[in-house]
C-alpha positions in Angstrom: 42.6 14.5 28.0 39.0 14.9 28.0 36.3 13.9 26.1 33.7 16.2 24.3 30.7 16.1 22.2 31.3 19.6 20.0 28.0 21.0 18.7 27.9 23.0 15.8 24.8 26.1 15.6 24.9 26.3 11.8 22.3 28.7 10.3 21.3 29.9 13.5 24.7 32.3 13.8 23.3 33.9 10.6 20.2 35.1 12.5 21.7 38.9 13.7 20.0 40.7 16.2 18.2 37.4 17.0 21.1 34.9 17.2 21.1 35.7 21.2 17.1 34.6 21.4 17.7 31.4 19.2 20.9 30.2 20.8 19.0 30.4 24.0 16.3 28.9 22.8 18.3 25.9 21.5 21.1 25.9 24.5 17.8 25.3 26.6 16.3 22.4 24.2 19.8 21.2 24.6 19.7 20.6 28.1 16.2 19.2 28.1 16.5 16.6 26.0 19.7 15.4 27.9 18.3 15.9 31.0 19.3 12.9 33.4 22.5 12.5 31.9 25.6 13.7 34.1 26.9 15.6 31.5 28.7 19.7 31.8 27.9 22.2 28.9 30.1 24.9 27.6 28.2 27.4 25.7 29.4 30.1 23.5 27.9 31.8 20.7 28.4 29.9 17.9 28.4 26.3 19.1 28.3 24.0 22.4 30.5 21.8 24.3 29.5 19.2 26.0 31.8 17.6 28.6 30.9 13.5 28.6 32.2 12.9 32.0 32.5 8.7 31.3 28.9 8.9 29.5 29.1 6.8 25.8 29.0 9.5 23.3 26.6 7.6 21.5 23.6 7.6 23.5 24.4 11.4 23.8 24.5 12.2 19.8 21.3 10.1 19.6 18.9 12.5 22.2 20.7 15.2 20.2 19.0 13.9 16.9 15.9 15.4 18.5 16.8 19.2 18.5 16.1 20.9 15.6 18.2 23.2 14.6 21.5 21.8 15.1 24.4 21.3 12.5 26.4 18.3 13.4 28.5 17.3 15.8 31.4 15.5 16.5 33.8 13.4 18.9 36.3 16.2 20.6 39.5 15.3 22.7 40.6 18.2 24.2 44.4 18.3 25.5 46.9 21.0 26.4 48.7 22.2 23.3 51.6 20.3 22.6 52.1 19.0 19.7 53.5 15.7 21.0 50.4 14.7 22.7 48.1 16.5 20.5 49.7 13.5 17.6 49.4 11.1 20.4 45.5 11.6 20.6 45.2 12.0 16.7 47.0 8.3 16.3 44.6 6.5 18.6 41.9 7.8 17.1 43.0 7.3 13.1 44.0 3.2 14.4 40.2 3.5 15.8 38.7 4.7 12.9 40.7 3.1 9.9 41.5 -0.2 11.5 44.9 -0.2 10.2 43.5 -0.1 6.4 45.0 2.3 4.3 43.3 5.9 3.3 44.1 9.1 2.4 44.3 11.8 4.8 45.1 15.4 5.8 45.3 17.2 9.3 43.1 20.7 8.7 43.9 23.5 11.6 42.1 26.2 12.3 44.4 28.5 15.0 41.8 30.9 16.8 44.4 31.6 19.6 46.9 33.6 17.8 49.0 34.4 20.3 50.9 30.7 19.0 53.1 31.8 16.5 52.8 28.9 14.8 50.6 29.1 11.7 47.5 26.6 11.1 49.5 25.2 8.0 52.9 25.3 9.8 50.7 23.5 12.3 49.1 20.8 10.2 52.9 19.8 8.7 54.0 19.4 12.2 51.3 16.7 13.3 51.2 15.3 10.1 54.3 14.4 10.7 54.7 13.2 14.0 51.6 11.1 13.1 52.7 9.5 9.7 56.3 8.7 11.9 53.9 6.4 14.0 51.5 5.1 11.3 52.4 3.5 7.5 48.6 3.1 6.4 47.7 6.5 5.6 48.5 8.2 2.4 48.6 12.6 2.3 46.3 13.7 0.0 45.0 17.7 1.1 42.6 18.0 -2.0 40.2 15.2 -1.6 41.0 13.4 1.4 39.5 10.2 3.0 39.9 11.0 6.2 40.9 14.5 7.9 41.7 15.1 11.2 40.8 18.7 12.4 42.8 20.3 14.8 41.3 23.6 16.6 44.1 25.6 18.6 42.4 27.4 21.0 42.9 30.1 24.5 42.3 26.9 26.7 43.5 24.3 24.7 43.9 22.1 21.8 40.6 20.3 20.2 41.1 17.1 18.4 38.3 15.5 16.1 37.8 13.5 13.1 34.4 13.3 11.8 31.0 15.1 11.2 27.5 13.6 12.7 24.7 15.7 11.0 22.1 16.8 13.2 18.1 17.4 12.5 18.8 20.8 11.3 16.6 23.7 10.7 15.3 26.0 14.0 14.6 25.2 17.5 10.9 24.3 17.8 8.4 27.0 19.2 10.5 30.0 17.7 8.2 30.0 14.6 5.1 29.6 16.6 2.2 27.4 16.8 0.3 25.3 14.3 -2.0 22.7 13.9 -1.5 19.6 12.1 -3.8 17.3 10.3 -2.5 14.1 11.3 -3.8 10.9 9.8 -2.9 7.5 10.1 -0.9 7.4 6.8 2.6 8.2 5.7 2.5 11.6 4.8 1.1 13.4 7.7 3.6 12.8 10.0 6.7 13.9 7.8 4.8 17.2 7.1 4.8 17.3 11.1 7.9 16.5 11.5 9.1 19.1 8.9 6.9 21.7 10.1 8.5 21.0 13.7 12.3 20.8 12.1 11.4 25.0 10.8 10.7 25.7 14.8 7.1 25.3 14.6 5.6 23.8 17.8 2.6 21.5 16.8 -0.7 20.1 18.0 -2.3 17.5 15.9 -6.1 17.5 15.3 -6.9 13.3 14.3 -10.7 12.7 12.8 -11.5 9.6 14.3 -14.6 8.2 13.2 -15.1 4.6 15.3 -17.3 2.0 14.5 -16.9 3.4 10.4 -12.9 2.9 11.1 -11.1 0.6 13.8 -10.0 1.7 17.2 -6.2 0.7 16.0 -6.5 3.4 13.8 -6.8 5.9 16.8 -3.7 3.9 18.5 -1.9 4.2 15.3 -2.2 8.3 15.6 -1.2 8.5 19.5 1.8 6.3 18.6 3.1 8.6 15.7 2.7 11.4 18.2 4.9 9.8 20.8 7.2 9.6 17.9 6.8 13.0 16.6 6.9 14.5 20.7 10.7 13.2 20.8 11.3 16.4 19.0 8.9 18.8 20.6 9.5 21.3 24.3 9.1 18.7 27.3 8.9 16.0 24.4 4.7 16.5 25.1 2.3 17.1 21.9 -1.3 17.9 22.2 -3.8 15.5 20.2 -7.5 16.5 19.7 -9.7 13.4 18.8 -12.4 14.8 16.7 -15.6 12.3 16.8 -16.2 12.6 13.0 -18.2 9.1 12.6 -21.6 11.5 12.5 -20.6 13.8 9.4 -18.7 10.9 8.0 -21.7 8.8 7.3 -23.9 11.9 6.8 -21.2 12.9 3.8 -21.3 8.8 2.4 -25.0 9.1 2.8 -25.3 12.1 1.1 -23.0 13.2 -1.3 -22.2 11.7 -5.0 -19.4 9.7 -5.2 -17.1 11.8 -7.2 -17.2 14.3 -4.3 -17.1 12.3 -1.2 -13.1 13.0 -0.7 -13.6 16.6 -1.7 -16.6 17.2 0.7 -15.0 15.6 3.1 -11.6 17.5 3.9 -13.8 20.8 3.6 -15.4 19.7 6.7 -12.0 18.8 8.4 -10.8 22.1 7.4 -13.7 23.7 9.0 -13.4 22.3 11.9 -9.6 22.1 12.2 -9.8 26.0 11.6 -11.9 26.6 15.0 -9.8 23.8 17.3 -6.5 26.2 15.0 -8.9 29.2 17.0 -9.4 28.0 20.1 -5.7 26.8 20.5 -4.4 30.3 19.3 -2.2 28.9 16.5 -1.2 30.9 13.3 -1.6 28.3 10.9 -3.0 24.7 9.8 -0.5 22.0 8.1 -1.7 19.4 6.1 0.1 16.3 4.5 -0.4 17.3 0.8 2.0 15.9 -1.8 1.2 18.2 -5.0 -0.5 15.5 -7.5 -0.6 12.4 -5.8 -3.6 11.6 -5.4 -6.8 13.1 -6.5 -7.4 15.4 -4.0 -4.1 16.7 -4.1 -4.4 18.5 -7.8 -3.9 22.5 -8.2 -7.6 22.0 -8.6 -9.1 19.7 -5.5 -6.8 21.9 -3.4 -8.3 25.1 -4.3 -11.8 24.2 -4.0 -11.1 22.3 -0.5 -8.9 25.0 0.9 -11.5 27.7 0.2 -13.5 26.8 3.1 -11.0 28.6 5.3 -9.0 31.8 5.2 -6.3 30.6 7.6 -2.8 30.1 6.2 -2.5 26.3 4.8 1.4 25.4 5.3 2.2 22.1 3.1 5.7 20.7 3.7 5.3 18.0 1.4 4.3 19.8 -1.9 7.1 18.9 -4.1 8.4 15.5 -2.6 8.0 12.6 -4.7 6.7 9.3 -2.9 9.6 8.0 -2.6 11.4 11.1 -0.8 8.6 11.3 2.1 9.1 7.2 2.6 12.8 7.9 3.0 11.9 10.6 5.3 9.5 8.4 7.3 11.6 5.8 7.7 14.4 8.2 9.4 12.1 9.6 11.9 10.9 6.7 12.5 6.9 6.4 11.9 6.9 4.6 8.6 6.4 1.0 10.5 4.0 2.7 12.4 1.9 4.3 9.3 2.1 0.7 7.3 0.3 -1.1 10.2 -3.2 -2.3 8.3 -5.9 -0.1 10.1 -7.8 3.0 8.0 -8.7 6.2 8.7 -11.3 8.5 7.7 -9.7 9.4 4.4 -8.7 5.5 3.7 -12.5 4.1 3.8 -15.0 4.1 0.7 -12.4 5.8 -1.3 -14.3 6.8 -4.4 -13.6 4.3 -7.4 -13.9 7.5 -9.6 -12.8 10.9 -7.7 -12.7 14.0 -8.8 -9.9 15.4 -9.8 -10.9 18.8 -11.0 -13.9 19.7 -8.1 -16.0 23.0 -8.1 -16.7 25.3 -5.7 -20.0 25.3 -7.0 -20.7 21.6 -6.6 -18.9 21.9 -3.7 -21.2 24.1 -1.7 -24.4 22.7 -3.9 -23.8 19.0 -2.3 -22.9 20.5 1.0 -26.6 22.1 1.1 -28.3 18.8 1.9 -26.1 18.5 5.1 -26.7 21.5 7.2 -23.6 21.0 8.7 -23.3 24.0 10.7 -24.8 23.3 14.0 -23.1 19.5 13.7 -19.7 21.2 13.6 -19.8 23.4 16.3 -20.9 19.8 18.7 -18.0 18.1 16.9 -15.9 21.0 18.0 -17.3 20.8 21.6 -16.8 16.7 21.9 -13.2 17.2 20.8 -11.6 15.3 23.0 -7.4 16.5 24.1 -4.9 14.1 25.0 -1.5 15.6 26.0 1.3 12.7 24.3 4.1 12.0 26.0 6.8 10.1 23.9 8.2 9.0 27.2 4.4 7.7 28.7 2.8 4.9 26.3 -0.8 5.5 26.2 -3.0 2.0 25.1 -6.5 3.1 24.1 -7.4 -0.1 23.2 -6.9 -1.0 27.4 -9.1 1.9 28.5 -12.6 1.0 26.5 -14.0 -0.2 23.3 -14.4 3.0 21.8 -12.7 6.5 21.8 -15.2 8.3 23.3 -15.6 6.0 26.4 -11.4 5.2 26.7 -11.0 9.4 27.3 -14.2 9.9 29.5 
């Protein structure tokens, strides 16, 4: 008997012409993120075996989590087929999993070798029976089971499994292209990442830090959601440009009424994000917007922000309630992370009074006094790019005082 980890493909066997280019894509991702792990893989077109050889299951379902686009994936025994031992295997692992209580059950075959003339239901009576011989806690029930045993009869053998793990789903990263990402230190950004990454987008994030106005923790708050999010990306390496914004941020508090600061102020991130979106050759920007949550997330504040710019603005987060994008948070694993009590750019002298319906016209009025131009292109210029390894902790706070001397 040996011991498998089956891995299912799920949408990407739907993909045509292109299933060859995305199962490549992911086989690869597959063998990256278990890279160091004596494991064997069987690949075929519409799933993946991977042979454990004595390595815990667990820890390999867990570096699995981090490839997008995969189904699920289960537990496999994999015996000769006969039916004895293939009920042998079963009972050992129903006693595992149901610690003798009792539950319902069925055995579901699928019989891709048809060369057995057995059928799969003729199949599923027979180990059904030689395991409810050996067990008197489970109960048959083939409509709405508790439990069900799968039993795949294939060419070189039989394949035994219980249960279902889901993985990350979606496309293997980099298939869609490149973006950028706003990332902040808050909540939402990093689930937009996250879900821009889980439709095969690779990322690199774009951070406005704006030291002495905010703290340096809020700089080591961003690099730490990216060593998060780079569990997920090629090589498990993100880019992160640190934009010096502390100039135009106090020229835009200095300058601007109130009502508009927020407004103003993601017009000039925009701006610039769209010439580091340039200079890294990526196809679109992706922002953290949640449609109405805040006020410069109306119908309206969008619009007049976004019209800076005629690159495409991707926004995962559109329709998720609060709620939804703290659950997500929380699964990838940045929500600690987020909560910790440092500000960013968009967190400091919020407005008491914004505006939720901002004009163009006021828009670009205000913006007059600034002559922001020439300051944008030397914020572009300072950028400074750190390549995040979610394998290599990086402390900023341990290499100077402030951003710009800790990346000299």
């Amino acid at each position: 008997m040996n011991e498998l980890i089956l891995v299912r493909y799920g949408d990407l066997v739907l993909k045509g012409k292109n299933q060859k280019y995305f199962t490549q894509l992911i086989n690869k991702l597959i063998k990256e993120k278990l890279s160091g792990l004596p494991v064997e893989y069987d690949f075929r077109h519409d799933r993946c075996y991977i042979v454990l050889n004595d390595v815990n299951h667990l820890e390999v379902v867990e570096k699995l989590q981090y490839v997008t686009g995969l189904y699920s994936y289960s537990l496999v025994s994999k015996c000769e087929i006969d039916y004895d031992e293939i009920s042998r295997i079963a009972v050992s692992m129903i006693r595992k999993a149901t610690n003798n209580k009792k539950v319902t059950f069925k055995v579901e075959t699928k019989r891709a070798d048809k060369s057995i003339k057995l059928t799969s239901l003729e199949i599923s009576k027979l180990v059904s029976g030689k395991i409810l011989v050996q067990m008197d806690n489970l109960i048959v029930d083939v409509h709405d089971p508790e439990l069900t045993l799968d039993v795949e009869i294939r060419t070189d053998g039989a394949y035994i499994f219980l249960d279902q793990v889901m993985g990350t789903g979606g496309y293997p990263v980099s298939i869609g292209g490149k973006v950028i990402v706003l990332l902040s230190g808050g909540i939402d950004s990093p689930v937009a990442a996250f879900l821009a990454m889980k439709k095969g987008l690779q990322i690199e994030c774009v951070h406005f830090e704006s030291t002495p106005l905010t703290s340096i923790e809020s700089v080591q708050k961003v690099i730490d959601l990216t060593e998060v999010l780079a569990r997920y990306a090629p090589y498990s390496k993100i880019k992160l440009h640190l934009v010096p914004f502390f100039q135009l941020h106090e020229a835009i508090i200095q300058n601007i009424p109130e009502s508009y600061l927020i407004t103003i102020m993601r017009r000039m991130m925009l701006r610039i994000a769209s010439k580091i979106k340039t200079k890294a050759k990526a196809l679109a920007i992706v922002t953290g917007d949640s449609i109405g949550q805040v006020a410069s997330q109306t119908l309206e504040s969008m619009s007049t922000i976004q019209q800076v710019t005629d690159d495409l603005i991707i926004r995962p987060l559109a329709s998720y309630d609060k709620l939804e994008i703290i659950s997500l948070a929380r699964k990838i694993k940045t929500l600690d992370i987020s909560n910790r009590p440092f500000q960013d750019c968009c967190s400091v002298y919020v407005p008491k009074s914004p505006s939720i319906r901002p004009e163009v016209f006021f828009a670009e009025k205000y913006e007059f006094k600034l002559a922001y131009q020439d300051l944008i292109e030397e914020l572009v210029n300072q950028t400074k790019t750190l390549e995040i390894d979610a394998f290599v902790h990086r402390d900023i706070q341990s290499l100077g005082l402030t951003v710009g001397e800790a990346l000299k």
